[in-house]
Backbone as ProteinMPNN parsed JSONL, in Angstrom:
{"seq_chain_A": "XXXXXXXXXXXXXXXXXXXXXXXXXXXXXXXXXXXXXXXXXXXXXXXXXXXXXXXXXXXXXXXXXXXXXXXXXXXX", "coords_chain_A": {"N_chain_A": [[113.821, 76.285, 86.688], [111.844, 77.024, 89.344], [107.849, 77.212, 89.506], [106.968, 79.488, 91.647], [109.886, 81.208, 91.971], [109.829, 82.237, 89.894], [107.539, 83.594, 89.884], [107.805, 85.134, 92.186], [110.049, 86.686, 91.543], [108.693, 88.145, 89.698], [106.664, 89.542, 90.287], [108.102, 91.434, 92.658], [109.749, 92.947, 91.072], [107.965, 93.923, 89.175], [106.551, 95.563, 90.497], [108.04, 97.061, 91.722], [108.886, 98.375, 89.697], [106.494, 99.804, 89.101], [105.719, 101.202, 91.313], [107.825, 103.232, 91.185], [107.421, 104.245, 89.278], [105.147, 105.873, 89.71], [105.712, 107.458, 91.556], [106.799, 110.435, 91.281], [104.559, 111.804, 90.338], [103.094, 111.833, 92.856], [105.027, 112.802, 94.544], [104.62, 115.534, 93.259], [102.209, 115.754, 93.987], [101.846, 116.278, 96.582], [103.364, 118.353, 97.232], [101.615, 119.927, 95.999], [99.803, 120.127, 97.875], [101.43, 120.506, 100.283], [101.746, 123.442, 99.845], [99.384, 124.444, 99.055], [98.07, 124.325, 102.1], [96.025, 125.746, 103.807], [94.314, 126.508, 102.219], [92.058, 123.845, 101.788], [90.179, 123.67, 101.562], [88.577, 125.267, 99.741], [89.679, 124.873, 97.245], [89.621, 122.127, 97.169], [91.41, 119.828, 97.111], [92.49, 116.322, 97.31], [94.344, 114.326, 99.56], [93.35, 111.444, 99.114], [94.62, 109.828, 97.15], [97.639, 109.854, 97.559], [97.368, 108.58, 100.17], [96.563, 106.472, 99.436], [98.349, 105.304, 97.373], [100.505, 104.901, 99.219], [99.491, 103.087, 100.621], [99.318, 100.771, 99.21], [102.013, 100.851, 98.444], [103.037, 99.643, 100.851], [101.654, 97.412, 100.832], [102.505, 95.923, 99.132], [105.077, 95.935, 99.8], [105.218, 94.109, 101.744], [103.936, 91.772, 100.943], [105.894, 91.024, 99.059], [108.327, 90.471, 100.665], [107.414, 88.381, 102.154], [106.365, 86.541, 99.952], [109.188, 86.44, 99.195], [110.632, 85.24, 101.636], [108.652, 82.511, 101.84], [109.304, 81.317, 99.361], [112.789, 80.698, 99.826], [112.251, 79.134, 101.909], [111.52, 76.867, 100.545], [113.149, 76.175, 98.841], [115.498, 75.774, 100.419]], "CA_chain_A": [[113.441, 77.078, 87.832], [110.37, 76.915, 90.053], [106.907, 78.635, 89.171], [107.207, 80.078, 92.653], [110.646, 81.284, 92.257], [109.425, 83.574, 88.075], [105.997, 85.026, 90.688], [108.381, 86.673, 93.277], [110.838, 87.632, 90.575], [108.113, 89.043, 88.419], [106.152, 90.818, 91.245], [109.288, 92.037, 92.695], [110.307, 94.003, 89.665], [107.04, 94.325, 88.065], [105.901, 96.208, 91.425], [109.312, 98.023, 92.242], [108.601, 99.714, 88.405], [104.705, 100.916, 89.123], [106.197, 102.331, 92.317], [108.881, 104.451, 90.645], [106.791, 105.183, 87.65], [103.86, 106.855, 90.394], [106.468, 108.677, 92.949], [107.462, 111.598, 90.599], [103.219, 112.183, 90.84], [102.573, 111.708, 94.044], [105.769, 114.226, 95.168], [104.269, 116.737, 92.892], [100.726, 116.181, 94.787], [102.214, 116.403, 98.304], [104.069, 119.681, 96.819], [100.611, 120.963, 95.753], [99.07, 119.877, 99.412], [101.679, 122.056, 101.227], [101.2, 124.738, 98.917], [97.859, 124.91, 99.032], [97.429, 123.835, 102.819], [95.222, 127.056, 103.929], [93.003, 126.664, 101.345], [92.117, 122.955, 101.286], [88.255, 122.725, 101.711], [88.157, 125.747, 98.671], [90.111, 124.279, 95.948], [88.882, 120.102, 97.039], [92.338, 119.257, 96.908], [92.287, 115.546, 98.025], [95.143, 113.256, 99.94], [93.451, 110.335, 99.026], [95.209, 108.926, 96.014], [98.36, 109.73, 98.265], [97.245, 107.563, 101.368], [96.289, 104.771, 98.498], [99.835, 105.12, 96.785], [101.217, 104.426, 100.944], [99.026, 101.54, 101.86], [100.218, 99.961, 98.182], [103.568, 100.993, 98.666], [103.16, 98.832, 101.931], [101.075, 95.596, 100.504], [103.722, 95.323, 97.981], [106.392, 95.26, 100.426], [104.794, 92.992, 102.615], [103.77, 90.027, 99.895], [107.159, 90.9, 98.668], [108.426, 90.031, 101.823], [106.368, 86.716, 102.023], [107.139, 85.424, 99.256], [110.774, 85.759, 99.53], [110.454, 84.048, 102.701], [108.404, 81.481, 101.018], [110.98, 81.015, 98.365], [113.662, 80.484, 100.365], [111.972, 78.145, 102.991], [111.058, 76.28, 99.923], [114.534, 75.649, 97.869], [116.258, 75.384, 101.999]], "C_chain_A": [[111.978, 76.829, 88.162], [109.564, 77.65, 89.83], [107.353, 79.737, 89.875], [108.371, 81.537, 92.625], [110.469, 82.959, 91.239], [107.839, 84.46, 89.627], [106.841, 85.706, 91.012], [108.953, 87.701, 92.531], [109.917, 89.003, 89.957], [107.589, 90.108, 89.126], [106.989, 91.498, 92.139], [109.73, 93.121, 91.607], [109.212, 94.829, 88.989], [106.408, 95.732, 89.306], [106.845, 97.486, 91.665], [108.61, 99.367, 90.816], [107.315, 100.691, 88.643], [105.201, 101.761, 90.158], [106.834, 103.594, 91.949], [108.287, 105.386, 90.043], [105.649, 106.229, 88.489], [104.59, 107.607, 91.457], [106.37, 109.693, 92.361], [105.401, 112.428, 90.458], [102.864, 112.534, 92.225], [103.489, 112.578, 95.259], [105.158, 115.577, 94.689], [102.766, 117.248, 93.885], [100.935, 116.575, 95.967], [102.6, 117.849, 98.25], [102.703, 120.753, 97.243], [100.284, 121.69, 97.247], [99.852, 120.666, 100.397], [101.682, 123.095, 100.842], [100.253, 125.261, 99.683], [96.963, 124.464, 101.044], [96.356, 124.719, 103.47], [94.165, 126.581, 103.312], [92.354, 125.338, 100.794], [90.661, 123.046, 101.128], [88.181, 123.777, 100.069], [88.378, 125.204, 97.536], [89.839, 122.631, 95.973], [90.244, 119.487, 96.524], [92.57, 117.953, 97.663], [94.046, 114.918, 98.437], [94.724, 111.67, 99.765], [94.108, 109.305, 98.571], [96.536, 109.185, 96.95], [98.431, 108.848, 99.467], [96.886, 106.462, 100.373], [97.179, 104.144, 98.18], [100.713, 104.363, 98.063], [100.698, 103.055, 100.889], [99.221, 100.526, 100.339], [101.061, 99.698, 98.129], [103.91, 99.087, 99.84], [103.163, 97.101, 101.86], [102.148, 95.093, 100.017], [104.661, 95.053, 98.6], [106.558, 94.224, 101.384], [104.529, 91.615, 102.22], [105.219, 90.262, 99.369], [108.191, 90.078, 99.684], [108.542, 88.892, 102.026], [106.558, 85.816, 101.437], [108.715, 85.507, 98.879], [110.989, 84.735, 100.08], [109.962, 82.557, 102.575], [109.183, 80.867, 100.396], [112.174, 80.31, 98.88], [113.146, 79.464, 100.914], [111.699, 76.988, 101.781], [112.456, 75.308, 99.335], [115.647, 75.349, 99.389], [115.801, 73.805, 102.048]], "O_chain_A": [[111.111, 76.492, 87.355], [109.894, 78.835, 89.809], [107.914, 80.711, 89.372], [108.034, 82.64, 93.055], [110.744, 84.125, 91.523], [107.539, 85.608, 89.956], [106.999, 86.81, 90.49], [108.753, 88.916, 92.559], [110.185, 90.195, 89.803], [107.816, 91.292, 88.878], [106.376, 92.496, 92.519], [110.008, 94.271, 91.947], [109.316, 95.928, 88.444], [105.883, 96.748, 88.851], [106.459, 98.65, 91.772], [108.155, 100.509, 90.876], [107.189, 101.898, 88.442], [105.158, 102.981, 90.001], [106.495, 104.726, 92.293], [108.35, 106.615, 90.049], [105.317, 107.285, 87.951], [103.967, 108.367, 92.198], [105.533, 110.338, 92.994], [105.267, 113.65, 90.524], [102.335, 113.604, 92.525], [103.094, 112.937, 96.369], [105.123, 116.571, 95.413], [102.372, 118.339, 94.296], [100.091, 117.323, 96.46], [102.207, 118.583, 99.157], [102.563, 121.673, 98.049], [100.359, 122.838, 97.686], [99.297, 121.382, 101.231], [101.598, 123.95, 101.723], [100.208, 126.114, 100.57], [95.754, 124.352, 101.246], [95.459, 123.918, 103.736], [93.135, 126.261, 103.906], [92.035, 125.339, 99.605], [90.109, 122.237, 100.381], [87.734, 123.129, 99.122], [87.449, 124.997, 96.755], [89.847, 121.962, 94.94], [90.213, 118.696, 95.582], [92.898, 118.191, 98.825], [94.918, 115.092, 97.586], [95.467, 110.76, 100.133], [94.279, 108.214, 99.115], [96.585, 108.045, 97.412], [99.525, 108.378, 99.779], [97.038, 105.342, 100.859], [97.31, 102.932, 98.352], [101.46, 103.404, 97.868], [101.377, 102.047, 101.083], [99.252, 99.325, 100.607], [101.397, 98.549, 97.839], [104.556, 98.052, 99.673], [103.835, 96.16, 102.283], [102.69, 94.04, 100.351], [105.313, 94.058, 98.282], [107.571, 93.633, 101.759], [104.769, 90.588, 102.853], [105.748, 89.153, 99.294], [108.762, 89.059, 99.295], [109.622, 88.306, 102.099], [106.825, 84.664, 101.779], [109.299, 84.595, 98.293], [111.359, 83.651, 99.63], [110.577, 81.589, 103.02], [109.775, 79.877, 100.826], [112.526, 79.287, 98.292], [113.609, 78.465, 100.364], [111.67, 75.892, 102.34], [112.639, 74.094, 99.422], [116.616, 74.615, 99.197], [116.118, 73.1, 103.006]]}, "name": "protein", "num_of_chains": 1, "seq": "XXXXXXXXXXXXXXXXXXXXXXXXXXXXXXXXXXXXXXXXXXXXXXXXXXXXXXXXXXXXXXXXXXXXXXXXXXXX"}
């Protein structure tokens, strides 16, 4: 098999897992955040690490993406 062919695999899978493994966080934080939406400036409850977790979510599915496409156009 092709280097190419073990990257996608690996970052495919290896990425899908960090995703999974940080949702079950990042529902509990969203939880907090409507909880607590009233009272955000007192308690400094941030959305950042939530908009970070998104625009990761995203990269990952986008080089995922890519190099599929790659992949394929490659062994075609």
């Amino acid at each position: 098999m092709d280097l190419l062919l073990w990257i996608t695999i690996s970052f495919i899978v290896i990425g899908f897992v960090v995703l999974v493994s940080l949702k079950k966080g990042m529902e509990r934080k969203v939880a907090l955040l409507i909880e607590n939406e009233k009272s955000l400036e007192s308690k400094q409850i941030s959305a950042k690490p939530i908009v970070l977790w998104i625009r990761g979510a995203v990269v990952w599915g986008l080089v995922s993406m890519f190099l599929l496409v790659w992949s394929f156009s490659n062994y075609m």
